[in-house]
Jmol script that loads the backbone (N, CA, C; Angstrom):
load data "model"
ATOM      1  N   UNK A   1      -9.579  -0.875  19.231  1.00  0.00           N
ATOM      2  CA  UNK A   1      -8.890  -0.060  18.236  1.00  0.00           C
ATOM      3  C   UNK A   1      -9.931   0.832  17.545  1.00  0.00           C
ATOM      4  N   UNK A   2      -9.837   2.134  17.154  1.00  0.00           N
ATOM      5  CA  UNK A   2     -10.577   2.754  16.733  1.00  0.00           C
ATOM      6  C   UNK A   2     -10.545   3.135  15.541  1.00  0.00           C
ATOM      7  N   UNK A   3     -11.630   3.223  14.517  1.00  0.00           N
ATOM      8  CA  UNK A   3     -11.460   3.597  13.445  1.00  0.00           C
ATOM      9  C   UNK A   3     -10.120   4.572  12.743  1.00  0.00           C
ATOM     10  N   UNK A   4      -9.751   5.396  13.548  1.00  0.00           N
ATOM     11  CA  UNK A   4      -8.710   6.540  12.846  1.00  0.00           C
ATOM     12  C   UNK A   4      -7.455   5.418  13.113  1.00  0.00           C
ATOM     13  N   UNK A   5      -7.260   4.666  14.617  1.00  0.00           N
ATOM     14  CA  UNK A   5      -5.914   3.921  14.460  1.00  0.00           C
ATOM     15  C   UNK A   5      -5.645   3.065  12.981  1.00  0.00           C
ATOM     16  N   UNK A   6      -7.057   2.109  12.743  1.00  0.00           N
ATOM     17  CA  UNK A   6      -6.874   1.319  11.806  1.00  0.00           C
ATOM     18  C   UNK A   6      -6.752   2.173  10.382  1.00  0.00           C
ATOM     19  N   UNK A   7      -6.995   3.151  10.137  1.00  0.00           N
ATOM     20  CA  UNK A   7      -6.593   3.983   9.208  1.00  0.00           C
ATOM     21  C   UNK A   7      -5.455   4.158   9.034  1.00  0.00           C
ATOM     22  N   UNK A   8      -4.757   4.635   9.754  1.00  0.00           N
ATOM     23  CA  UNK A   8      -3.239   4.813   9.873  1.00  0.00           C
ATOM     24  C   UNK A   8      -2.623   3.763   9.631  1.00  0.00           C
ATOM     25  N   UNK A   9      -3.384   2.695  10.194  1.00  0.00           N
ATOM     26  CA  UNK A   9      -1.879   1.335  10.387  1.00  0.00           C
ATOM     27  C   UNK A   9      -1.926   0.627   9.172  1.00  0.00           C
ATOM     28  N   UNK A  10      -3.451   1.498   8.344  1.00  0.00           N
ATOM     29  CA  UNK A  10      -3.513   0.825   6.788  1.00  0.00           C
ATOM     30  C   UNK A  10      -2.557   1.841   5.642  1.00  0.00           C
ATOM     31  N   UNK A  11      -2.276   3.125   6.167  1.00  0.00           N
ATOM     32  CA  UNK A  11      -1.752   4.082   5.679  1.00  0.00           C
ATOM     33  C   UNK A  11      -0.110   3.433   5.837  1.00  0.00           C
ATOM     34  N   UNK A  12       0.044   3.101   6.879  1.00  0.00           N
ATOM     35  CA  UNK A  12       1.376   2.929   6.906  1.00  0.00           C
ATOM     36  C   UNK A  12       1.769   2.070   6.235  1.00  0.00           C
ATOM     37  N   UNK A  13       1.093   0.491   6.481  1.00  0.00           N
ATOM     38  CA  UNK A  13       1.688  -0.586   5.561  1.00  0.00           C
ATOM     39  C   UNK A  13       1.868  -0.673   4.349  1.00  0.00           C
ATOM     40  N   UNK A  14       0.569   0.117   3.695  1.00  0.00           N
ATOM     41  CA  UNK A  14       0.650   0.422   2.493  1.00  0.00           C
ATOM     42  C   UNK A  14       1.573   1.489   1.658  1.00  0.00           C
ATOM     43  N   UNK A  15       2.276   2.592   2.772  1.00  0.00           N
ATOM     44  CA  UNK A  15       3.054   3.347   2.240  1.00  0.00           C
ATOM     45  C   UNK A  15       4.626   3.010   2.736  1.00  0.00           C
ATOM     46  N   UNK A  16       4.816   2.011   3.461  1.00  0.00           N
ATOM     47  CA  UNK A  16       6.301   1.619   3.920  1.00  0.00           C
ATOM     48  C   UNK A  16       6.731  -0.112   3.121  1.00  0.00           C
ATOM     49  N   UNK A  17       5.104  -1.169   3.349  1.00  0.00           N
ATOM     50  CA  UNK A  17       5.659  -2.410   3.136  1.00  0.00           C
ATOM     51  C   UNK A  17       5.387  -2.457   1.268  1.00  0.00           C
ATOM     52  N   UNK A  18       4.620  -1.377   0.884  1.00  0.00           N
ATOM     53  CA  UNK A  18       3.806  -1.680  -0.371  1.00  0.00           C
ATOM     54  C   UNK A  18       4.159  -0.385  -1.652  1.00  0.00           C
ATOM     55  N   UNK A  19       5.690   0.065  -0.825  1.00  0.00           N
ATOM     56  CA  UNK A  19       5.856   1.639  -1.596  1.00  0.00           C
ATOM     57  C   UNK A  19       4.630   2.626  -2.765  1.00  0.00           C
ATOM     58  N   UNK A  20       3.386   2.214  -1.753  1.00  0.00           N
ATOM     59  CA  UNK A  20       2.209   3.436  -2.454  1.00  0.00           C
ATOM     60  C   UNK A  20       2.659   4.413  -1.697  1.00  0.00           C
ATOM     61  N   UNK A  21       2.505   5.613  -2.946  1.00  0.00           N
ATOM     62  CA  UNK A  21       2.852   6.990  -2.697  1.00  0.00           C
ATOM     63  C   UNK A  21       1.487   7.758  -1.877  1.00  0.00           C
ATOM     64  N   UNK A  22       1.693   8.075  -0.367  1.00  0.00           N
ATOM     65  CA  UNK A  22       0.769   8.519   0.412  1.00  0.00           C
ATOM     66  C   UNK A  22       0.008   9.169  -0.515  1.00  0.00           C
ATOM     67  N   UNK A  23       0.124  10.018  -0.859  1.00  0.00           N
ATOM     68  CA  UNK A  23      -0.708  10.816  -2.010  1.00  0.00           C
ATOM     69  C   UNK A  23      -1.711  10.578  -2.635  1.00  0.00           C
ATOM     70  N   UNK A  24      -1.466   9.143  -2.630  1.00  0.00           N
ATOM     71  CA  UNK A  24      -2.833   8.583  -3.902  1.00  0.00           C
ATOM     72  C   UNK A  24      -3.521   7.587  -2.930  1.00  0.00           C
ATOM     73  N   UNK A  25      -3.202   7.944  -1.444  1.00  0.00           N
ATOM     74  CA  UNK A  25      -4.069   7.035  -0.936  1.00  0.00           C
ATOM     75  C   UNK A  25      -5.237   7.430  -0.625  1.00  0.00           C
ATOM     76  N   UNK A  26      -6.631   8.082  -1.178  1.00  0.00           N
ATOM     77  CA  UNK A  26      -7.484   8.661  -1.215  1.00  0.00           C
ATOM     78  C   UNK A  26      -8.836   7.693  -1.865  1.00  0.00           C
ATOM     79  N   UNK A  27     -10.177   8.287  -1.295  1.00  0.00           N
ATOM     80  CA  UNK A  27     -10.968   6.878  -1.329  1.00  0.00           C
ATOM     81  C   UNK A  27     -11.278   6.414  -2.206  1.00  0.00           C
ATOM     82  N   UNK A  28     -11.417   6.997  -3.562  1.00  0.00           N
ATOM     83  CA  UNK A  28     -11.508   6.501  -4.708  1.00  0.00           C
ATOM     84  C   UNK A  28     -10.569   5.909  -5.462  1.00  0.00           C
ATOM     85  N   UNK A  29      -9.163   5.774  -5.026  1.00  0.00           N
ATOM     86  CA  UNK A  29      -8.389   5.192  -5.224  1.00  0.00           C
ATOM     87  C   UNK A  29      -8.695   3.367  -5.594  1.00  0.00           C
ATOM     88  N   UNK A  30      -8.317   3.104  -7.111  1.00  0.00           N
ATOM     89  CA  UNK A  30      -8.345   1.773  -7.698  1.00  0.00           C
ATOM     90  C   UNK A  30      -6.980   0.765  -6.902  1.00  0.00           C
ATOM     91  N   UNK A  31      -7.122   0.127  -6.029  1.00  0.00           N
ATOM     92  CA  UNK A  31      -6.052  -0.703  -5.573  1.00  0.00           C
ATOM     93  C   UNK A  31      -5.273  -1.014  -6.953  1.00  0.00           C
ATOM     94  N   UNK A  32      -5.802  -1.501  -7.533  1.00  0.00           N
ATOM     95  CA  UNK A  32      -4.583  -2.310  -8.754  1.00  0.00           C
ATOM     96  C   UNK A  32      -4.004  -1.003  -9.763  1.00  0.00           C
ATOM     97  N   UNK A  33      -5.082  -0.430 -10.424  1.00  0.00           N
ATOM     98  CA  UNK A  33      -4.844   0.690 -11.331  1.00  0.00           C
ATOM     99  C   UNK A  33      -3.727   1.854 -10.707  1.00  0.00           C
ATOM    100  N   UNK A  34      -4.773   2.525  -9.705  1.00  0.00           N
ATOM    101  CA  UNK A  34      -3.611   3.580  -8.861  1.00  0.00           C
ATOM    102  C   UNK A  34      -2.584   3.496  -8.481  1.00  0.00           C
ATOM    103  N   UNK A  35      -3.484   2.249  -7.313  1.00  0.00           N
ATOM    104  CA  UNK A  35      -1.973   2.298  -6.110  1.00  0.00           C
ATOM    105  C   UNK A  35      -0.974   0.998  -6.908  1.00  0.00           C
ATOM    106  N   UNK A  36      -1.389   0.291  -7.843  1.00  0.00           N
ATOM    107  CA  UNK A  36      -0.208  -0.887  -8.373  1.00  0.00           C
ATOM    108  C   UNK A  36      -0.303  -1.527  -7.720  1.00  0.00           C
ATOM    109  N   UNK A  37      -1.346  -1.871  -7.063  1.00  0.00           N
ATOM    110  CA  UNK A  37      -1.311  -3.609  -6.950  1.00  0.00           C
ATOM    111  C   UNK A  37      -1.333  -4.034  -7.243  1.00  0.00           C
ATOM    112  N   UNK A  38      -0.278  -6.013  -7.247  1.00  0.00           N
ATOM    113  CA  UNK A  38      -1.042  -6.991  -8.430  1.00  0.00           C
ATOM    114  C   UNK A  38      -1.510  -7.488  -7.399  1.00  0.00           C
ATOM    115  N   UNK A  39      -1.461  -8.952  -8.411  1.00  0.00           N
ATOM    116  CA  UNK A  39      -2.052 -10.473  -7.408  1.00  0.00           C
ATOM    117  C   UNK A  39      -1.100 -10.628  -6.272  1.00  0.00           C
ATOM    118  N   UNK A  40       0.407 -10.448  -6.932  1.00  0.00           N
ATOM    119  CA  UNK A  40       1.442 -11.177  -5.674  1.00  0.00           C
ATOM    120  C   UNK A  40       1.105 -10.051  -4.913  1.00  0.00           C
ATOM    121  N   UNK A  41       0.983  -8.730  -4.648  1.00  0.00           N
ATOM    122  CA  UNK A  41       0.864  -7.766  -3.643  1.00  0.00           C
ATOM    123  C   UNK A  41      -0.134  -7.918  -3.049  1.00  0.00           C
ATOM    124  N   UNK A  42      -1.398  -9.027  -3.691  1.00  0.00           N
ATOM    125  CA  UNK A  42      -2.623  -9.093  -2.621  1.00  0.00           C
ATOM    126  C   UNK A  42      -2.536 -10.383  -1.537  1.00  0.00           C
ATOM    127  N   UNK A  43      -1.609 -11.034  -2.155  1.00  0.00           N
ATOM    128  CA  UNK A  43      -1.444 -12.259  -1.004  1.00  0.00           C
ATOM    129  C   UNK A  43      -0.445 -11.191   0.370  1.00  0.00           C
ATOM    130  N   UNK A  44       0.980 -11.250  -0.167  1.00  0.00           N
ATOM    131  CA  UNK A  44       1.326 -10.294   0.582  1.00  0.00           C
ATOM    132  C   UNK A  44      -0.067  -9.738   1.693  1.00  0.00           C
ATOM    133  N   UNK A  45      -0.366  -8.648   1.087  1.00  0.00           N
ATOM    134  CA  UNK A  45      -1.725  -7.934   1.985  1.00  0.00           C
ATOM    135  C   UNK A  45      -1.554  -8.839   2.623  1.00  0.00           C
ATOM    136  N   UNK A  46      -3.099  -9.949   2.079  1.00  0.00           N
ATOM    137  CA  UNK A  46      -3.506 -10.687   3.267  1.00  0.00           C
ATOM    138  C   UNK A  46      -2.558 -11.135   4.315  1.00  0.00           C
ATOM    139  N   UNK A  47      -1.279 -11.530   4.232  1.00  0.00           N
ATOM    140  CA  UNK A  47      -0.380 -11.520   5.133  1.00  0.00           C
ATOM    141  C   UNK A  47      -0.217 -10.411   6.554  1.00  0.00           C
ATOM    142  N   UNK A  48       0.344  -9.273   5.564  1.00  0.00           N
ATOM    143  CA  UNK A  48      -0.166  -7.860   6.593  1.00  0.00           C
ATOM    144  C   UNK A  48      -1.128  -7.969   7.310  1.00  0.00           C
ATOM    145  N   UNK A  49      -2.513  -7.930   6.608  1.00  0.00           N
ATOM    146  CA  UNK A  49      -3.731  -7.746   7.089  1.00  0.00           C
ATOM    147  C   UNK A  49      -4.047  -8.721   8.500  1.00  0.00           C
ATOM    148  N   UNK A  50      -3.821  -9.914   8.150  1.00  0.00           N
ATOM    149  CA  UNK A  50      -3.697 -10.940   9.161  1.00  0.00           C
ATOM    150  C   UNK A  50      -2.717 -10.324  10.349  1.00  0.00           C
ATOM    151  N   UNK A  51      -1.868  -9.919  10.111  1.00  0.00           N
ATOM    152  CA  UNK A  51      -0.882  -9.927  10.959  1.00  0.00           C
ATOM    153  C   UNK A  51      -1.382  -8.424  12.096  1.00  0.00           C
ATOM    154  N   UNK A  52      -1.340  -7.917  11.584  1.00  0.00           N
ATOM    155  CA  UNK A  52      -1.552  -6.171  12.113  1.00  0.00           C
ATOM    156  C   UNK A  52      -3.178  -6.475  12.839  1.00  0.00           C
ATOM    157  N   UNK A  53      -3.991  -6.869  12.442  1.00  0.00           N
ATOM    158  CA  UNK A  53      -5.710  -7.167  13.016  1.00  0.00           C
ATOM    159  C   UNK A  53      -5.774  -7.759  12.942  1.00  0.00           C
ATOM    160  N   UNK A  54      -5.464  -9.489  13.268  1.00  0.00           N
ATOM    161  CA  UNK A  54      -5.578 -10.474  14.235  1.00  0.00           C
ATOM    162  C   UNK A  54      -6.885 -11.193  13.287  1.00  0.00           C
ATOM    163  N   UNK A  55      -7.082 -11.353  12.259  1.00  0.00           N
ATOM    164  CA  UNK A  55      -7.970 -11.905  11.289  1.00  0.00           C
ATOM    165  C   UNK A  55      -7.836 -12.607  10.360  1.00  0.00           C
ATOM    166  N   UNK A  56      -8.121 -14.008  10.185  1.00  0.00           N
ATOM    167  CA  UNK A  56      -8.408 -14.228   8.920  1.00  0.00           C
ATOM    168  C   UNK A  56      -9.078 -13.680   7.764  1.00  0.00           C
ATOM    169  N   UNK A  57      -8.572 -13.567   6.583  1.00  0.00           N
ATOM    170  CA  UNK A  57      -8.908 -13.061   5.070  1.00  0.00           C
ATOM    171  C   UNK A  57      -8.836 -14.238   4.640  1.00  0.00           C
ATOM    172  N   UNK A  58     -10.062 -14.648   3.993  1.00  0.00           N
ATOM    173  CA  UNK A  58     -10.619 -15.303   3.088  1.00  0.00           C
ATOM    174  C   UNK A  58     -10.401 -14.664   1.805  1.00  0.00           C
ATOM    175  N   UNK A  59     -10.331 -15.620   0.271  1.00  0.00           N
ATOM    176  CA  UNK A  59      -9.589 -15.186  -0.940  1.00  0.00           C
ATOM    177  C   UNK A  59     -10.902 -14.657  -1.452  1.00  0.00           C
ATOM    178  N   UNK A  60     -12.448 -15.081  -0.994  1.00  0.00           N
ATOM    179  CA  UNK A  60     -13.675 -14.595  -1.652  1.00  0.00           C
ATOM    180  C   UNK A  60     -13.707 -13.017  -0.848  1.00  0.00           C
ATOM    181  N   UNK A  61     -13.278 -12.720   0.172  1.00  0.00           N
ATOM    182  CA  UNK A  61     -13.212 -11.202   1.001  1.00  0.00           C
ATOM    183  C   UNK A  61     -13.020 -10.161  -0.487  1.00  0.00           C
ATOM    184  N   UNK A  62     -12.279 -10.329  -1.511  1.00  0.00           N
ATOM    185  CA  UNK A  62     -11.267  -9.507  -1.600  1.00  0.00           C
ATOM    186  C   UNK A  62     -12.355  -9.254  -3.275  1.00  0.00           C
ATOM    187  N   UNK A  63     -13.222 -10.105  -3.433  1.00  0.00           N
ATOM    188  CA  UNK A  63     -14.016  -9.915  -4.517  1.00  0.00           C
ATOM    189  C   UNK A  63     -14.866  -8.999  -4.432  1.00  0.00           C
ATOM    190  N   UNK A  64     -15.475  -7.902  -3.781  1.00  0.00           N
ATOM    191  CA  UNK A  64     -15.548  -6.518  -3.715  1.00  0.00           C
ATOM    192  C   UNK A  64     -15.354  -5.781  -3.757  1.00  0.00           C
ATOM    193  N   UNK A  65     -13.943  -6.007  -3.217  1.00  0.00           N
ATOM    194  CA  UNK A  65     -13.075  -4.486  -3.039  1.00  0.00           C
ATOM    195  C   UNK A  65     -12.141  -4.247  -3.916  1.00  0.00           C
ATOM    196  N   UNK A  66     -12.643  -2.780  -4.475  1.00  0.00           N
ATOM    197  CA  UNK A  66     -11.767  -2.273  -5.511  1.00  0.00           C
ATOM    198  C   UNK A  66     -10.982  -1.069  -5.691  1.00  0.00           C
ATOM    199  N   UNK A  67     -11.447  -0.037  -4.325  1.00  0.00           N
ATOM    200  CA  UNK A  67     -11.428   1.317  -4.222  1.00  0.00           C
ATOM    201  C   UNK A  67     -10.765   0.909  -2.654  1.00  0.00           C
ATOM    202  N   UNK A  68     -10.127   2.217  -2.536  1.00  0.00           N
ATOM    203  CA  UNK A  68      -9.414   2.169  -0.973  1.00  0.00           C
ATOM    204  C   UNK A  68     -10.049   2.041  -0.221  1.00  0.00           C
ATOM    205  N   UNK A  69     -11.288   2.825  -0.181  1.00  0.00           N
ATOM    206  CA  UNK A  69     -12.502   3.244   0.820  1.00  0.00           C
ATOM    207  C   UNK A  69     -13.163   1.683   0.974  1.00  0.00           C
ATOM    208  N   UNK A  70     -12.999   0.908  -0.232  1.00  0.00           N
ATOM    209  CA  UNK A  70     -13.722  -0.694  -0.369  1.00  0.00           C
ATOM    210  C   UNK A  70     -12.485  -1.225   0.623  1.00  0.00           C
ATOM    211  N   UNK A  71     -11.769  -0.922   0.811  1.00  0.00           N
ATOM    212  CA  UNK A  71     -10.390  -1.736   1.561  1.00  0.00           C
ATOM    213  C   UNK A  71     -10.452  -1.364   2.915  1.00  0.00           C
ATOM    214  N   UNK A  72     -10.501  -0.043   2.872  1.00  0.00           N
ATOM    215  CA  UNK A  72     -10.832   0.401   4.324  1.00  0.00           C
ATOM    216  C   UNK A  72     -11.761  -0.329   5.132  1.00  0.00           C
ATOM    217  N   UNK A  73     -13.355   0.157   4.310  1.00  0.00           N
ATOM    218  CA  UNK A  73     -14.191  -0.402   5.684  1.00  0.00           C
ATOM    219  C   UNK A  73     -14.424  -1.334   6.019  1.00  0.00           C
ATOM    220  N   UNK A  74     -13.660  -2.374   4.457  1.00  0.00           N
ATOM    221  CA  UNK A  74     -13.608  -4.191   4.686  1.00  0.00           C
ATOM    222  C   UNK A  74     -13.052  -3.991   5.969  1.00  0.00           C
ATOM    223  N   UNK A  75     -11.512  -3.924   6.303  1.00  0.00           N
ATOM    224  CA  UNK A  75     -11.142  -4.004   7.531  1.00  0.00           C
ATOM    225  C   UNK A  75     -11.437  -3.586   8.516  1.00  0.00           C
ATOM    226  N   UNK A  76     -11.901  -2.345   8.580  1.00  0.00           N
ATOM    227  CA  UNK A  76     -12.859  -1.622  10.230  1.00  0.00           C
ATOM    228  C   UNK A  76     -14.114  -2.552  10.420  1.00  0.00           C
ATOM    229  N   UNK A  77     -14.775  -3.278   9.386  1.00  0.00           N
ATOM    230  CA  UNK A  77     -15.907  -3.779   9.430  1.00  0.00           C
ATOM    231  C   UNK A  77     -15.252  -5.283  10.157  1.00  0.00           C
ATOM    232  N   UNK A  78     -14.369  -5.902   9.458  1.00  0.00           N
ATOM    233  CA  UNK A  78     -13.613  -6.837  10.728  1.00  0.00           C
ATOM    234  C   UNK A  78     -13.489  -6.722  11.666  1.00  0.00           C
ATOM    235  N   UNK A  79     -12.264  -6.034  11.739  1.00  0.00           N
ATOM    236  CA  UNK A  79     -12.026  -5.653  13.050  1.00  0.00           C
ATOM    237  C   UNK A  79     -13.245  -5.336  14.111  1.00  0.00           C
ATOM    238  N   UNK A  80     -13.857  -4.201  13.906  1.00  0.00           N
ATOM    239  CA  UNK A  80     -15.404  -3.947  14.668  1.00  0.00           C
ATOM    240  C   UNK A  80     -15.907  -5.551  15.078  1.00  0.00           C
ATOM    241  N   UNK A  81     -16.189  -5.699  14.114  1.00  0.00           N
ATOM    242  CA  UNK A  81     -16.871  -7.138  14.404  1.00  0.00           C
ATOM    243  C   UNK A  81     -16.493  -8.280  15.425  1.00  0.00           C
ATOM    244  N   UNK A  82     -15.080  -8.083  15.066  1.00  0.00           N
ATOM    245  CA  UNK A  82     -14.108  -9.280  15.987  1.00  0.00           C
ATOM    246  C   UNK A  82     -13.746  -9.238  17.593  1.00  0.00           C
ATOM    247  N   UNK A  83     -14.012  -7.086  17.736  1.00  0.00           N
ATOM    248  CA  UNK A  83     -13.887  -6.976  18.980  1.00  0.00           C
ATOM    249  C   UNK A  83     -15.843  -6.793  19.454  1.00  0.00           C
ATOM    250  N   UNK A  84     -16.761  -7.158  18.706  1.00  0.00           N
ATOM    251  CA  UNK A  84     -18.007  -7.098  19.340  1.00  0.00           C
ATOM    252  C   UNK A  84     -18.349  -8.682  19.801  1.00  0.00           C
ATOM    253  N   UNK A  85     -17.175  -9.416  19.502  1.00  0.00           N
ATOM    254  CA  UNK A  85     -17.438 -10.932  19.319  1.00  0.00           C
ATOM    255  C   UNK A  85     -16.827 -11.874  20.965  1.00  0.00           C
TER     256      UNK A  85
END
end "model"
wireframe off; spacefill off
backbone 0.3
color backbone group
């Protein structure tokens, strides 16, 4: 899977399962502040996330990321990883 797919398939979930307005999905974007995430929307995620890229998310993963771009390359950096494995 290549970087631009996993972009998209993060674009999508987040703008179909998570009603964020495409618009504000940009890299400086605050997950909680901007886009309205809470807590229950981050379990959710990890659900998605698991499901769509074939990965476990750990609850300490998510203590970095705060910005989209922090969300993004968490997951390309998985993913990458999982298919170098």
């Amino acid at each position: 899977m290549t970087n631009t797919e996993i972009l998209e398939r993060i674009h999508e979930f987040l703008v179909e399962e998570f009603e964020v307005d495409a618009e504000k999905l940009v890299p400086e974007a605050n997950l909680k502040e901007t886009l309205g995430l809470d807590s229950l929307d981050y379990i959710d995620l990890v659900v998605v996330i698991e499901s769509n890229f074939a990965f476990k998310v750990k609850p300490e993963d998510f203590t970095d990321i705060a910005t989209f771009q922090d969300f993004c390359d968490y997951i390309i950096s998985r993913v990458n990883s999982k298919e170098l494995a």
